[in-house]
C-alpha positions as CSV (number, residue, x, y, z in Angstrom):
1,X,2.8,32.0,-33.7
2,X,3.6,28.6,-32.1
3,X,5.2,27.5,-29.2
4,X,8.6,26.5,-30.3
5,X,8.6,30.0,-32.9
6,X,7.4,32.2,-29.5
7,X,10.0,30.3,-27.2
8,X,13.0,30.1,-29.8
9,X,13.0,34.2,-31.6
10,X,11.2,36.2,-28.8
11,X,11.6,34.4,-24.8
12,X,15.0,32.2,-25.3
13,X,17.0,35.3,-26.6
14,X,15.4,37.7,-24.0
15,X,17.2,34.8,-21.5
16,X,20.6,35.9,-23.5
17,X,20.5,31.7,-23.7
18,X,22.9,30.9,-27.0
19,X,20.5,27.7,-28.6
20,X,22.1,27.5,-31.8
21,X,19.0,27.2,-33.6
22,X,18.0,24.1,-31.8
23,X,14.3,25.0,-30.8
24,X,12.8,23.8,-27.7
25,X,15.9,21.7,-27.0
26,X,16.7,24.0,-24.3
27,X,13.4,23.8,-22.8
28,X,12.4,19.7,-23.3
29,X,15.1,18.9,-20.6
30,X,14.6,21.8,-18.0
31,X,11.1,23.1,-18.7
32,X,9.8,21.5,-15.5
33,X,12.3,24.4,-13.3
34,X,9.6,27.3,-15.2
35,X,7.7,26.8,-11.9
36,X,10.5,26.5,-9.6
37,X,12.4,27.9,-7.5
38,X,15.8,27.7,-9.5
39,X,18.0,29.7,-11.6
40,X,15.9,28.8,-14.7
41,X,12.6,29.6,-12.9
42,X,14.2,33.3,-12.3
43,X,15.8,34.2,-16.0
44,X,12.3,33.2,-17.3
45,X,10.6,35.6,-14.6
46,X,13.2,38.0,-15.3
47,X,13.0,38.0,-18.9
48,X,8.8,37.4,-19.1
49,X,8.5,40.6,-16.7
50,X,10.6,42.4,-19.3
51,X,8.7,41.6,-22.1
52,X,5.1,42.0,-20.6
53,X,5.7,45.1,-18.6
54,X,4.4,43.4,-16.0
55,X,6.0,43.2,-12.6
56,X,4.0,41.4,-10.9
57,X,4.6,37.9,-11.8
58,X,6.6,36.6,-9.2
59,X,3.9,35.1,-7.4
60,X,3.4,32.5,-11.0
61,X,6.0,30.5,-9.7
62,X,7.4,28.9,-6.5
63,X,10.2,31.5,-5.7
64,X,9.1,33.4,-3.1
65,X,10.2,30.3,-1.3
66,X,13.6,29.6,-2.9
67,X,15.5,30.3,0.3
68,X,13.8,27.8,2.1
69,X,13.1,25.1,-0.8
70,X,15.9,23.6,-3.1
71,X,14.7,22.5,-6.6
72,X,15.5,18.7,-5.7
73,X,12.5,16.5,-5.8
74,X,10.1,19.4,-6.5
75,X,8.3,19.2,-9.2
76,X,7.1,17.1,-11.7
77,X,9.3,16.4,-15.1
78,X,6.0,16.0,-17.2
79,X,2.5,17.7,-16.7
80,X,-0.5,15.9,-14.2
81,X,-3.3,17.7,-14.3
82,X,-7.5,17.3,-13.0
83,X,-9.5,16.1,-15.8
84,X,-12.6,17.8,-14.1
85,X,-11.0,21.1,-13.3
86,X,-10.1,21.2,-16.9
87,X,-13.7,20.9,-17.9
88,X,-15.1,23.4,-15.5
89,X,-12.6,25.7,-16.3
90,X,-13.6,25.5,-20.5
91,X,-17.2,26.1,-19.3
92,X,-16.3,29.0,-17.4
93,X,-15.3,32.9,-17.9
94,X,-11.7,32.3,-17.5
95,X,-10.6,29.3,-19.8
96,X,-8.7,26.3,-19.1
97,X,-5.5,26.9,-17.0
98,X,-2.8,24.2,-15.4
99,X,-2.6,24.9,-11.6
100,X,0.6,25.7,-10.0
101,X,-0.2,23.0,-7.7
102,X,-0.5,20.3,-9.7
103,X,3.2,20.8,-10.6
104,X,4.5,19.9,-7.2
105,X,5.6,16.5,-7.3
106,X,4.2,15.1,-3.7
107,X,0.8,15.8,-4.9
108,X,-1.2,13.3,-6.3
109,X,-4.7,14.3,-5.8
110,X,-6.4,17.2,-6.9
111,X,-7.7,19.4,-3.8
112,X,-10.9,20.8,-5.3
113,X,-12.3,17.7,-6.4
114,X,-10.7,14.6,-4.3
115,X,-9.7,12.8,-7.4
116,X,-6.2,11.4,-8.6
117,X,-4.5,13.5,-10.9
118,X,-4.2,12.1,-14.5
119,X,-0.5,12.1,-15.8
120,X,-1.1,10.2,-19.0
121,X,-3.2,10.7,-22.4
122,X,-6.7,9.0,-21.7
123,X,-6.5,8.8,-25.5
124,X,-3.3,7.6,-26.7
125,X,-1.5,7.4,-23.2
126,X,1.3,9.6,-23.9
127,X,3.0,12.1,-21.2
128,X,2.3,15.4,-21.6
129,X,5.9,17.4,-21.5
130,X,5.8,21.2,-20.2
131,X,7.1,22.4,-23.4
132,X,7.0,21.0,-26.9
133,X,6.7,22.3,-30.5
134,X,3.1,21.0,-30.2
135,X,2.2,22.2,-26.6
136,X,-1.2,23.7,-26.1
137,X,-3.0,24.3,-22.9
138,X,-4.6,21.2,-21.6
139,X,-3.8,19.3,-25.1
140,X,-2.5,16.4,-25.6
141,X,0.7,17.4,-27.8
142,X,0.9,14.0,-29.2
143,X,-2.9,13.0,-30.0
144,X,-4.1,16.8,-30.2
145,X,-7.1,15.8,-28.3
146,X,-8.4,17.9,-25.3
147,X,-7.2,16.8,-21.8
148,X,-10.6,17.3,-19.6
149,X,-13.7,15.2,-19.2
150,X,-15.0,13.0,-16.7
151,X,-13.0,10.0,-16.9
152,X,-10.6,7.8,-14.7
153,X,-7.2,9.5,-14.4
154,X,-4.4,7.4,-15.5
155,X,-1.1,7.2,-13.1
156,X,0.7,5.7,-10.5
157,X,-1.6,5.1,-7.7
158,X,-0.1,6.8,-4.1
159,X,1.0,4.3,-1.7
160,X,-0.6,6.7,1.1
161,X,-4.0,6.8,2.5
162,X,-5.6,9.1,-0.3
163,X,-7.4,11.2,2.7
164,X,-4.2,12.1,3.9
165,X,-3.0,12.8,0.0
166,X,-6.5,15.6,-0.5
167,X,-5.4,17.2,2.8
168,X,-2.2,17.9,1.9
169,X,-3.0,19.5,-1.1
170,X,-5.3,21.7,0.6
171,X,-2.7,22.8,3.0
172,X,-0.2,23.4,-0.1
173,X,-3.5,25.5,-2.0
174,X,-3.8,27.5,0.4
175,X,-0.1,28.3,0.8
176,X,0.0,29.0,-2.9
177,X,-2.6,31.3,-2.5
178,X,-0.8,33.3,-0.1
179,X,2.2,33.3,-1.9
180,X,2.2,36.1,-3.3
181,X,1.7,38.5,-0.2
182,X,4.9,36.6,1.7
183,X,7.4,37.4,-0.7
184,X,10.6,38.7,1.1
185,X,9.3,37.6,4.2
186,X,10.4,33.5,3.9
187,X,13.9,32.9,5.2
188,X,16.0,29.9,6.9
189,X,15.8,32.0,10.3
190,X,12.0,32.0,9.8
191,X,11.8,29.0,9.3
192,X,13.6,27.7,12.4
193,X,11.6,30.1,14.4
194,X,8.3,28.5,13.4
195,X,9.6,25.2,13.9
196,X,10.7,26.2,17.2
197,X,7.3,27.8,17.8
198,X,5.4,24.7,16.8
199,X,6.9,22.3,18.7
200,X,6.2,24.6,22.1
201,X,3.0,24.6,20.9
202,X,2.0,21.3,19.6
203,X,3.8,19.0,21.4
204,X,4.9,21.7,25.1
205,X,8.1,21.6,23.9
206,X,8.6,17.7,23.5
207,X,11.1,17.0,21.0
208,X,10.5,12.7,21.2
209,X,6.9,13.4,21.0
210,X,6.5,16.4,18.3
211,X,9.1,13.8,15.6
212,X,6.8,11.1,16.8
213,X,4.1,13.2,15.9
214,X,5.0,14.1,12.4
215,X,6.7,10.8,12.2
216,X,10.9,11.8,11.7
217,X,13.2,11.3,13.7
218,X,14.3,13.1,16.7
219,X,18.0,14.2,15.1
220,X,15.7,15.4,12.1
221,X,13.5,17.6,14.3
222,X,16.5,19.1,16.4
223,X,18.3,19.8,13.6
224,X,15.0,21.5,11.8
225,X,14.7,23.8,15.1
226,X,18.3,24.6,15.2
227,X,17.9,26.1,11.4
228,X,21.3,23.7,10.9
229,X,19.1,22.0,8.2
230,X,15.8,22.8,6.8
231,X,12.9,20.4,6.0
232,X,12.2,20.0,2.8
233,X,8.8,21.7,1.2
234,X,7.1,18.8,1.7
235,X,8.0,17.9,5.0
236,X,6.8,21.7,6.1
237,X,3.3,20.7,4.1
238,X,3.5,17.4,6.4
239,X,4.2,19.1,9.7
240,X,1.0,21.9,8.9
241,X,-1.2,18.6,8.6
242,X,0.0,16.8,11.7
243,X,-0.1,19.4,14.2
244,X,-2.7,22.0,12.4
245,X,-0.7,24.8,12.5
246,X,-0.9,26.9,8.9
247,X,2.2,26.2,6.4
248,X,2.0,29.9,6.2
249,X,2.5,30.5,9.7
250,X,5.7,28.1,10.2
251,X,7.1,29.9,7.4
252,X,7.1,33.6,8.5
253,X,7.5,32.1,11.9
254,X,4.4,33.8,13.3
255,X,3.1,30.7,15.2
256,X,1.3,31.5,18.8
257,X,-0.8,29.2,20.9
258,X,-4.2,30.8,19.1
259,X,-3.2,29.1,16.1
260,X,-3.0,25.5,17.2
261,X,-5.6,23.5,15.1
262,X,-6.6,19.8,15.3
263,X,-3.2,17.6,15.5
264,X,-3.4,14.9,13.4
265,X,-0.4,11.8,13.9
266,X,0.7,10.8,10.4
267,X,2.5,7.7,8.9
268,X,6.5,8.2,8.9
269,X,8.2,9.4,5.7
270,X,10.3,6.6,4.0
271,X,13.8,6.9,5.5
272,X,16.2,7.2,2.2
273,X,19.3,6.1,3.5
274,X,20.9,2.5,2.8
275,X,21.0,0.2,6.3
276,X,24.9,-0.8,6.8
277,X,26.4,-3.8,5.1
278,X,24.1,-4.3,2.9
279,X,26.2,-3.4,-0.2
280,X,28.6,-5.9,1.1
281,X,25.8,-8.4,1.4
282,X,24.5,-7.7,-2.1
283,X,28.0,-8.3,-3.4
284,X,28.2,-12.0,-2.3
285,X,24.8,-12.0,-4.3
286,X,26.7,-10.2,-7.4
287,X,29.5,-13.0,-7.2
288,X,26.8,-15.6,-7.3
289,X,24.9,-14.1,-10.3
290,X,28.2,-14.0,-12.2
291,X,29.0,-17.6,-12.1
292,X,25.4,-18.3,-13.0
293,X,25.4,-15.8,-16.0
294,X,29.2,-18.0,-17.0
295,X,27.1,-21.0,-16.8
296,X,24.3,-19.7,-18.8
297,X,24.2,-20.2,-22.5
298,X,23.0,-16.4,-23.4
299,X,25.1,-13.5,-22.5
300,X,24.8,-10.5,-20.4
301,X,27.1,-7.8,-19.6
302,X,28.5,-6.6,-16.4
303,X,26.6,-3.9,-15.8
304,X,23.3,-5.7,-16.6
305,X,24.1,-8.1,-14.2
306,X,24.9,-5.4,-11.5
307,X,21.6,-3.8,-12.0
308,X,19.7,-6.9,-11.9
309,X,21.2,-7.5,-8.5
310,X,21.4,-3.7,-7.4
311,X,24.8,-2.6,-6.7
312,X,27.0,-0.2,-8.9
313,X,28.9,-1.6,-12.0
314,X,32.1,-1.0,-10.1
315,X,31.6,-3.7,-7.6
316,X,31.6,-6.4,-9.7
317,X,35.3,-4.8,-10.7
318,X,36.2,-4.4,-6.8
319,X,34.7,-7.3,-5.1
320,X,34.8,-10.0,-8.3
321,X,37.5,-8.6,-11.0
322,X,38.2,-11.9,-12.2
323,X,34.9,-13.1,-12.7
324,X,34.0,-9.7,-14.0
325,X,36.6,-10.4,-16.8
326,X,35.1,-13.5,-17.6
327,X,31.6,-12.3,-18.0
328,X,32.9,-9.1,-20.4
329,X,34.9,-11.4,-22.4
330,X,32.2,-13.7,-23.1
331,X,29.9,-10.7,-23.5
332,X,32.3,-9.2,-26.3
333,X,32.6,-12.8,-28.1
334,X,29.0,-13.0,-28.0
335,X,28.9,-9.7,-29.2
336,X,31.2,-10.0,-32.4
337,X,29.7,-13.8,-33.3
338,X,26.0,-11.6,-33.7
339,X,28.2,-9.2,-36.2
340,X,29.0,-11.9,-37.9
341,X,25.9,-13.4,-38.5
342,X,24.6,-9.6,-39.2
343,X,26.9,-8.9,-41.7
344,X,26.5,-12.2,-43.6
345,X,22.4,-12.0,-43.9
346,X,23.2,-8.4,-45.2
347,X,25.6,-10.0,-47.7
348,X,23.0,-12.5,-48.9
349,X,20.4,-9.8,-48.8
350,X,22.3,-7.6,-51.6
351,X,23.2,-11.0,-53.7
352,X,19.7,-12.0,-53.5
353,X,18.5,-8.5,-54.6
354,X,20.9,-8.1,-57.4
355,X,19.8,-11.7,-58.7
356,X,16.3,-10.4,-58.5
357,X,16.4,-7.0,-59.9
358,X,18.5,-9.2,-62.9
359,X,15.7,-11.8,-63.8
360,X,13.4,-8.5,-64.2
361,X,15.9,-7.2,-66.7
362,X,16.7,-4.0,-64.4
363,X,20.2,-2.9,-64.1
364,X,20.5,-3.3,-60.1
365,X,22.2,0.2,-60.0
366,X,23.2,0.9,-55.5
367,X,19.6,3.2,-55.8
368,X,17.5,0.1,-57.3
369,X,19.1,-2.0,-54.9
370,X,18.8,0.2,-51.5
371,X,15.1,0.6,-52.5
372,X,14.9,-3.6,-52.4
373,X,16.6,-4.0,-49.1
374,X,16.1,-3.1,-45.6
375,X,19.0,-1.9,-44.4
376,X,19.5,0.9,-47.2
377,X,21.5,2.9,-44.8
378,X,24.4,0.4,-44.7
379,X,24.9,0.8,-48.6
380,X,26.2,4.6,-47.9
381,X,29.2,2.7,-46.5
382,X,32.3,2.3,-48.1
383,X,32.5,-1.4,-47.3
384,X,29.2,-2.1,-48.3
385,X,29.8,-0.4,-51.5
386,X,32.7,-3.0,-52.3
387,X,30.5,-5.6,-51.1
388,X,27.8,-4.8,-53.9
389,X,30.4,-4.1,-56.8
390,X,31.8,-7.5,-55.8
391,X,28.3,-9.2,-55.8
392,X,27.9,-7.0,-59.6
């Protein structure tokens, strides 16, 4: 039984999901969440316990920490995976697996072997998705070839120092490995507590110091040990590695001064949010790129030219309207001169064709023709259909 077969009449129905005989359609956009933490990640628990008998699966996944982690920026959409893990793994007693680890977005190197994770094909450079009609375990579903080997992993090499990158995994290994003994005992008031706890401990209670340490800023750090806001899971990985406390022991809020390991200072996580004015900035910028795409001889629209600049399409409407109307009028001329110009090659296509199929003493019935053209689509239409009885 394949994938799509297994997911579609035996798991999906169990879910009491209503697919309408679409397959894996269902699972191509959300099969990612499996591993999560999320609604998604619990029917497929729910309903894979059920069908197994076995209870004791909870610890597959990441929900043991679903009260302290949101599904936002968790894990990966596609598959990444250890090209040398994979090999062992054939070699050995247990057969090729996909670590839970690897699914976790912020990791980018694998923490067994030191290596960059591969997210592509080494064959035909294809993603691999979680789920597809094709899927098999450490296979490539478009290529069929076999994922493992010693090669060079292909993917987006980490803007971090990849010392920093193995560690982290580590710390996030060995917190998977302990997963399944803290579930029920992970919640936001644990959470504060250990924050709490680690910052008496790592830093003597130093707020400025312990958000220099980890590199956030001090609001982020007083809010952590309030519990008014939790870090995200990997800003708990990246507090475990600066001051060397245990993920595990933040978590359940069990931190003492025994614990403390070797702090390590680490670079500051990318601040998200936007500095002031400088939408307002980029919209003088906006109003200069629409004059230049007026005085340009090709055509774009709008909202290409708002992307190209970085703002949202509706600022070229608020801050530039009439310019804005300029560009989308010349956009939609440009737009219906190309039909034209389509529409009048396709007309000379079917003349040509009929003329053809005549000299060769065929009857150039809409079938004989479509096979001649390339648009054989268009010829279902009505208008097309006039267009050839004309031309007959």
């Amino acid at each position: 039984m394949g994938l799509a077969t297994l997911c579609r009449h035996v798991v999906v129905p169990e879910i009491a999901i209503d697919d309408h005989g679409k397959g894996l359609r269902y699972l191509s956009s959300s099969g990612h969440l499996v591993n999560g933490v999320g609604k998604v990640a619990r029917d497929w628990l729910q309903s894979l316990s059920r069908l197994t008998g076995n209870e004791s699966l909870r610890a597959m996944n990441l929900l043991p920490l679903e009260q302290v982690a949101t599904p936002r920026l968790l894990l990966r959409k596609t598959s990444a995976w250890c090209p040398f893990c994979l090999e062992e793994r054939l070699a050995g007693q247990e057969g090729p697996f996909e670590s839970l680890v690897w699914s976790v977005l912020f990791v980018k190197y694998c923490p067994t072997h030191g290596v960059r994770l591969s997210e592509a094909c080494p064959r035909c450079g294809s993603k691999v998705p979680f789920f597809s009609a094709n899927r098999r375990v450490a296979c490539c579903p478009g290529c069929r070839r076999w994922l493992g080997g010693k090669y060079e992993p292909i993917g987006r090499s980490p803007k971090e120092d990849p010392v920093v990158q193995i560690r982290m995994a580590e710390i996030l290994g060995d917190l998977l490995t302990d997963l399944p003994s803290l579930d029920g005992k992970i919640s936001p008031r644990s959470l504060a507590e250990g924050i709490r706890k680690t910052i008496n401990v790592a830093s003597d209670g130093n707020l400025s110091s312990f958000a220099k340490m980890i590199g956030k800023r001090k609001g982020a750090a007083s809010a952590w040990r309030s519990g008014a806001v939790s870090p995200s899971f990997q800003e708990i990985v990246r507090i475990a590695f600066s001051t060397g406390i245990s993920a595990v022991n933040i978590l359940t809020g069990s931190v003492s001064n025994e614990l403390r390991g070797t702090s390590r200072p680490i670079d500051p996580i990318p601040e998200t949010t936007t500095p002031r004015n400088s939408y307002r900035s980029r919209a003088i910028l906006l109003e200069k790129e629409l004059h230049s795409t007026l005085d340009q001889e090709s055509s774009l629209s709008v909202a290409s030219v708002c992307r190209k600049v970085g703002v949202p399409t509706r600022y070229a409407w608020l801050y530039c309207p009439e310019l804005a109307k300029k560009v989308s009028k010349k956009k939609k001329r440009a737009l219906s001169e190309s039909f034209g110009m389509r529409e009048e090659i396709f007309k000379n296509e079917i003349s040509k064709t009929v003329k053809e199929l005549k000299a060769d003493g065929i009857y150039p019935s809409l079938r004989k023709v479509g096979e001649k053209i390339v648009r054989k689509a268009k010829l279902r239409r009505d208008k097309n259909r006039n267009l050839w009885e004309d031309t007959l």
